[in-house]
ROSE-178289 format. One line per 8 residues: number of its first residue (from 1); their letters; for each residue x, y, z of N, C-alpha, C. Coordinates in steps of 0.1 Angstrom, whole numbers, plus 5000, padded with zeros to 4 digits. Example, Ala and Ser with C-alpha at 12.3 -4.5 7.8 and 13.67 -1.06 7.14 Angstrom:
2
1) as) 5132/4943/5078/5123/4955/5078/5132/4967/5078 | 5128/4978/5071/5137/4989/5071/5129/5000/5079 .
***
This chain:
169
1) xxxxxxxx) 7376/8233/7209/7378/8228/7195/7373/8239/7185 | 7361/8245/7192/7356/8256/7175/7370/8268/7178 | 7371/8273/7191/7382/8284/7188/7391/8278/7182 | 7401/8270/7186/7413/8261/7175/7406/8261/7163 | 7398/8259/7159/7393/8259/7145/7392/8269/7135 | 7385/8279/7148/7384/8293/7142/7401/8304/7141 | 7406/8302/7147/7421/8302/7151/7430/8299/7137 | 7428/8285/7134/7433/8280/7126/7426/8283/7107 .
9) xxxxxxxx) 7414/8290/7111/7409/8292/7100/7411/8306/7097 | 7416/8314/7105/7419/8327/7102/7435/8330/7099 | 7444/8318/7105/7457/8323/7101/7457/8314/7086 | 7452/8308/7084/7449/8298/7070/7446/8316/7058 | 7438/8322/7068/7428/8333/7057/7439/8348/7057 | 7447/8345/7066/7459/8359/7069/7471/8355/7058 | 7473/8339/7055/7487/8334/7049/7479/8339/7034 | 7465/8333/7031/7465/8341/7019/7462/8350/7015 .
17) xxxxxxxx) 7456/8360/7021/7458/8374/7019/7472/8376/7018 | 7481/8374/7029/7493/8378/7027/7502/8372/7013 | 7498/8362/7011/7502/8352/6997/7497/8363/6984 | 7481/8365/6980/7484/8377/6974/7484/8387/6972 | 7492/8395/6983/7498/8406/6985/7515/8405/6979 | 7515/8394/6985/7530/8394/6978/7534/8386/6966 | 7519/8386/6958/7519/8379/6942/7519/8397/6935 | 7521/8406/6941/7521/8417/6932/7530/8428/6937 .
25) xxxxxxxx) 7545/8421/6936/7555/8428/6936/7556/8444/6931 | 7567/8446/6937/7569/8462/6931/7565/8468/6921 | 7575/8453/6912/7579/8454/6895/7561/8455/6888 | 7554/8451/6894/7540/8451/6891/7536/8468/6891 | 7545/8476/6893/7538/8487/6889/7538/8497/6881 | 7538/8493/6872/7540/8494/6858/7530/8499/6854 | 7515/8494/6854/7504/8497/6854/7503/8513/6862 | 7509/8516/6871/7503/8525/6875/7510/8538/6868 .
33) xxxxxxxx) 7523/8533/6863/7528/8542/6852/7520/8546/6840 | 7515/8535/6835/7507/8538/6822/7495/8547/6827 | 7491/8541/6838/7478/8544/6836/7475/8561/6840 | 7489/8569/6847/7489/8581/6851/7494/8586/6841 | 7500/8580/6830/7505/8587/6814/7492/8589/6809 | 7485/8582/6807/7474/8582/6800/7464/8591/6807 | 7461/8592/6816/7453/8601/6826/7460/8618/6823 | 7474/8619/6824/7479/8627/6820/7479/8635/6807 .
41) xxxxxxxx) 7480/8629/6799/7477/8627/6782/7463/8636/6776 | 7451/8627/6787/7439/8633/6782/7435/8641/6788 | 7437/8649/6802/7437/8664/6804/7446/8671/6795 | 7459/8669/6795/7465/8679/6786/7455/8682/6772 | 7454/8674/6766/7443/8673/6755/7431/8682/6759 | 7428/8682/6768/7416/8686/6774/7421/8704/6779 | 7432/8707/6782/7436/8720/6782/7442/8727/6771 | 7447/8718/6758/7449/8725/6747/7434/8728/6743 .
49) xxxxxxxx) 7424/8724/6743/7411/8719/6737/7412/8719/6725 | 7420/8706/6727/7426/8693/6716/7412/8680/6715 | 7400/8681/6712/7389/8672/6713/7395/8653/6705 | 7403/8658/6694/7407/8650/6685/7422/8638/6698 | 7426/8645/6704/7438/8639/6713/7427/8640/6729 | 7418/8639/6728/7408/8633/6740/7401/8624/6740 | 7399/8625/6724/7393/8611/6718/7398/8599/6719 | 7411/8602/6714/7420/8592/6712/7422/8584/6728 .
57) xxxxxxxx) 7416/8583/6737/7418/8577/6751/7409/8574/6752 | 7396/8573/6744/7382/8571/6746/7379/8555/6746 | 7376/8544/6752/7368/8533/6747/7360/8535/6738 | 7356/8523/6728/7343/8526/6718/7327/8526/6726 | 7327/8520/6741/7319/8522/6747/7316/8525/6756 | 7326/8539/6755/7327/8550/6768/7311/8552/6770 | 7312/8561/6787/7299/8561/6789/7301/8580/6798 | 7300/8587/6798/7300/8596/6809/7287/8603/6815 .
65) xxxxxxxx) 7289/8604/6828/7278/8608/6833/7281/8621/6848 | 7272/8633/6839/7277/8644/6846/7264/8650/6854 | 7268/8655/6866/7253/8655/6876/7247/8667/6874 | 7254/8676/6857/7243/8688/6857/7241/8689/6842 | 7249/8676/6836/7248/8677/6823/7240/8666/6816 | 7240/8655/6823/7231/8643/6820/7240/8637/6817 | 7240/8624/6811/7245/8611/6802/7248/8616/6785 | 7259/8607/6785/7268/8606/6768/7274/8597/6769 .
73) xxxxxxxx) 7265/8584/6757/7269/8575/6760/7272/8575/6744 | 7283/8563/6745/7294/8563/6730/7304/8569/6728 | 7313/8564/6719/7322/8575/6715/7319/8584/6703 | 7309/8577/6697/7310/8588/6688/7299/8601/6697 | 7291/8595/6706/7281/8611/6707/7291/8617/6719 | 7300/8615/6724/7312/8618/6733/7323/8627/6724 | 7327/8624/6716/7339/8626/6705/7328/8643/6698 | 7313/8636/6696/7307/8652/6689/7307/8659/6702 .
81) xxxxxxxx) 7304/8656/6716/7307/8669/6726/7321/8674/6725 | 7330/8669/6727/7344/8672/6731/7345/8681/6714 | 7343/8678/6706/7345/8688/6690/7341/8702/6697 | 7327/8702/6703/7325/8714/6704/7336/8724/6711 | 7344/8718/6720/7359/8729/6721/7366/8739/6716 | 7364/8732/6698/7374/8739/6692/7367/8750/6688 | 7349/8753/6689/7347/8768/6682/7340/8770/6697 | 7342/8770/6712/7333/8774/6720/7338/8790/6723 .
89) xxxxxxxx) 7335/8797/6727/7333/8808/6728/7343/8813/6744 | 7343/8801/6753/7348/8801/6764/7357/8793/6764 | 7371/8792/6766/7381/8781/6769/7383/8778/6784 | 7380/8764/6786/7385/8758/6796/7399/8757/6802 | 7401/8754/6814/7412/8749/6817/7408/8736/6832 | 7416/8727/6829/7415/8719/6846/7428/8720/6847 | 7422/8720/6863/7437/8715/6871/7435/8710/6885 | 7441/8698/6885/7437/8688/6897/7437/8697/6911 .
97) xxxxxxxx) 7432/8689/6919/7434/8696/6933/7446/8684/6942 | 7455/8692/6943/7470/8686/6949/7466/8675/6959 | 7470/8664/6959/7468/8652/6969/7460/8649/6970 | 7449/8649/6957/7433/8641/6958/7433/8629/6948 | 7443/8632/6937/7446/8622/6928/7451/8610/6933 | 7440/8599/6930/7447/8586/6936/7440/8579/6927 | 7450/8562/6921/7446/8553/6913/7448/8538/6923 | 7436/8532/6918/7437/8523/6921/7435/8509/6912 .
105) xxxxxxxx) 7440/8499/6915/7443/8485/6905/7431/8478/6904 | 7431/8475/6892/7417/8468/6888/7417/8450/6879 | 7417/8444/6890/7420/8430/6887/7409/8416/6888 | 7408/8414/6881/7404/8395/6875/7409/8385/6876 | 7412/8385/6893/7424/8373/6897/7435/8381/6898 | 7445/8372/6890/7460/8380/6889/7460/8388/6877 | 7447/8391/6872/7449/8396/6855/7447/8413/6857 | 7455/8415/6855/7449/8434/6857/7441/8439/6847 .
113) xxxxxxxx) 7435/8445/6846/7424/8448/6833/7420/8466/6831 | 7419/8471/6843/7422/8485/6843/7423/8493/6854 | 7420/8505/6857/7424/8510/6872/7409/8525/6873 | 7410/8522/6886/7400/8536/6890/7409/8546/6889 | 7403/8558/6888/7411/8572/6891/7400/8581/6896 | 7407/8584/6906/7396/8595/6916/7403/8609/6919 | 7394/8616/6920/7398/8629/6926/7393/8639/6927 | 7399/8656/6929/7390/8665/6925/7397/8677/6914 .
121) xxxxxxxx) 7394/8686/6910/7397/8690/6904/7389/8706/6902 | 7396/8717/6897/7391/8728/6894/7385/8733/6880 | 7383/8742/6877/7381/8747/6865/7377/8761/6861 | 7388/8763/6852/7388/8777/6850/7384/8785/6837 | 7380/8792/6838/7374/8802/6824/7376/8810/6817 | 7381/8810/6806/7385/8824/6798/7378/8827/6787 | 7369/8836/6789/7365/8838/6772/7373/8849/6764 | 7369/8849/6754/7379/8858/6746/7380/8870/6750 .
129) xxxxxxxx) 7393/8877/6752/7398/8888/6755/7397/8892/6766 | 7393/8881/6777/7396/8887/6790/7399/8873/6802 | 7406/8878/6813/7417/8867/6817/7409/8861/6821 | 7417/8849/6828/7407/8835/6833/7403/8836/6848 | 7397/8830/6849/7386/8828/6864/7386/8815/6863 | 7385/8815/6881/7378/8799/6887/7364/8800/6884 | 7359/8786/6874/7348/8787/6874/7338/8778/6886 | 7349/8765/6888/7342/8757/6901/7348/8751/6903 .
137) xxxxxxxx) 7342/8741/6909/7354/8727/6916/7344/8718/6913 | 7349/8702/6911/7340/8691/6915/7350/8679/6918 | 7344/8667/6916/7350/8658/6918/7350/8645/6903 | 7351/8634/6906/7356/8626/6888/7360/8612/6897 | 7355/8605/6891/7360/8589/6890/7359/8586/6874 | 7371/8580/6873/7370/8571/6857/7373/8563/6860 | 7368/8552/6851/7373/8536/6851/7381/8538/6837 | 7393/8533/6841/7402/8530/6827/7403/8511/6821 .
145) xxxxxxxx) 7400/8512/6812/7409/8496/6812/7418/8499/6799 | 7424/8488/6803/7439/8483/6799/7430/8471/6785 | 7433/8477/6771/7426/8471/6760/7442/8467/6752 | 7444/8457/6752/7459/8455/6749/7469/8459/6760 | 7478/8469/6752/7484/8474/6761/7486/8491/6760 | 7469/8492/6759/7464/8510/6759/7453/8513/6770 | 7456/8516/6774/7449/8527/6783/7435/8529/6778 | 7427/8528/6778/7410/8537/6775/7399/8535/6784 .
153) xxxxxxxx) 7396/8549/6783/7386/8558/6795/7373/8550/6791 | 7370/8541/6797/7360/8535/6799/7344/8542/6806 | 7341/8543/6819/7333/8551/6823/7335/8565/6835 | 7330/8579/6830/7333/8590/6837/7326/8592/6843 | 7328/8597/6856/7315/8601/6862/7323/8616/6869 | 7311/8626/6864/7318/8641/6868/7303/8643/6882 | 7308/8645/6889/7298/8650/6902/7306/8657/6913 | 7291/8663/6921/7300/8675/6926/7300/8690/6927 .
161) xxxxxxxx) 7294/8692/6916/7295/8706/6907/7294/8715/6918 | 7302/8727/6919/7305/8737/6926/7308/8748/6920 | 7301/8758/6920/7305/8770/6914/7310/8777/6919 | 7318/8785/6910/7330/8795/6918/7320/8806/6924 | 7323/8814/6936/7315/8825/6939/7319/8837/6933 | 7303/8844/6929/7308/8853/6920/7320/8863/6924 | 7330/8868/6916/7338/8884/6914/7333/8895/6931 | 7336/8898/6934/7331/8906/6941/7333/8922/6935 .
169) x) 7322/8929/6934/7321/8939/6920/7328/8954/6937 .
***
């Protein structure tokens, strides 16, 4: 009797997992469109060092947290780091590391609300008048949510940090 029971309690627990698995059709991935535009959107911004079009993907209560930089919490004391781009002395560049980028769905029931994004990513250095270098590698999770029907970078987490090894003179 307990196996039959336990038997019957697990194909009961397989139909609904399987039930919703298949409450989030294809057409459901729509979300993953936006949310890789938007992910898209605010590096580019981040390689023009465009701070004003980085902003603009920001939550009002973004939070980021970097494991050699400390905590920036808000958008406005987030929005005054990202400013500093436009007079730094060094220009950045990122660029993902191929087949690390992966998002995942972030749901309240059947309600989607925002999505993780993981990966890793490089970073390169140019300061004025001379060419760019790898400066390091690390890694990045953000939580995005879905605030209407916009995209905003809720919390960052930069960890990881790797520095390039120096030039060989």
């Amino acid at each position: 009797m307990f196996v039959h029971g336990l038997v019957s309690t697990s194909i009961a627990m397989l139909a609904m997992v399987s039930t919703a698995a298949l409450a989030h059709p294809a057409a459901d991935t729509a979300w993953d469109a936006g949310a890789r535009a938007a992910d898209k959107a605010y590096w580019e911004a981040y390689n023009r060092a465009d701070p004003d079009g980085m902003n603009a993907w920001l939550a009002s209560d973004v939070e980021f947290y970097h494991d050699r930089g400390g905590k920036v919490i808000g958008k406005k004391a987030l929005s005054a780091v990202n400013d500093g781009m436009k007079s730094a002395p060094v220009k950045l560049r990122r660029e993902a590391v191929p087949g690390t980028i992966r998002f995942f769905p972030m749901r309240q029931g059947e309600t989607l609300y925002g999505a993780i994004v993981t990966g890793e990513h490089r970073f390169y250095a140019r300061p004025a008048g001379a060419p760019e270098t790898l400066a390091g590698h690390a890694n990045f999770s953000h939580l995005m949510l879905l605030q209407g029907k916009q995209w905003r970078i809720s919390r960052i987490f930069s960890y990881e940090h790797v520095d390039a090894p120096a030039p060989a003179k």
